[in-house]
C-alpha positions in Angstrom: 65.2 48.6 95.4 61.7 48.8 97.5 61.4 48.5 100.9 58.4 47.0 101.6 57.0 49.4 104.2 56.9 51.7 102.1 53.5 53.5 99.6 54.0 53.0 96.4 54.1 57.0 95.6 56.5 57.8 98.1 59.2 59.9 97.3 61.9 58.1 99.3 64.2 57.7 96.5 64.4 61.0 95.6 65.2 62.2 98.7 68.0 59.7 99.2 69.7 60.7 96.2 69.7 64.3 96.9 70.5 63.8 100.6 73.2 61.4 99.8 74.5 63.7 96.9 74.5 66.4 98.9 76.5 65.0 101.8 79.3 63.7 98.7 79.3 67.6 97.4 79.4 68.9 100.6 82.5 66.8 101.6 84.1 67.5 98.6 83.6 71.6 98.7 85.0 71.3 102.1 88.2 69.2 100.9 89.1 71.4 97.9 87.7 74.6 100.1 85.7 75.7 97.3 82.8 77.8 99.2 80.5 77.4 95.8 80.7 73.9 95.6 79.2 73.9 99.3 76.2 76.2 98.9 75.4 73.8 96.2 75.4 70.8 98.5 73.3 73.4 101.2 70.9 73.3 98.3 70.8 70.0 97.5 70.1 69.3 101.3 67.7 72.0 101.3 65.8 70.3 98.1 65.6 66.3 100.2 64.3 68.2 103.4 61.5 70.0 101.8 60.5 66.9 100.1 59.4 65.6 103.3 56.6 67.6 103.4 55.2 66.6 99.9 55.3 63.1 100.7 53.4 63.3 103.8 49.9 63.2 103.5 47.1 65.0 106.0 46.6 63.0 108.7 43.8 62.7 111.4 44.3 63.4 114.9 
């Protein structure tokens, strides 16, 4: 699914599936206190925050 506001290269979906994975993993780590199985969700975080800045294109002021 598209929403319509959005550029056709965008990497929106991306970074919904690793946010969104990352919050499940995270949860889960924390409910089986498995410390591992949360630094993996940390990096899957990690991974949808930095693709904010190669979606973004240079802007003028």
């Amino acid at each position: 699914m598209r929403l319509p506001h959005l550029p056709p290269d965008s990497c929106f979906a991306a970074k919904a599936w690793l946010g969104g994975s990352g919050l499940a993993v995270g949860l889960l780590g924390m409910a089986t206190e498995h410390r591992w199985v949360v630094w993996i969700a940390v990096g899957l975080m990690g991974s949808a925050f930095l693709l904010r800045f190669a979606d973004q294109t240079s802007r003028g002021p």
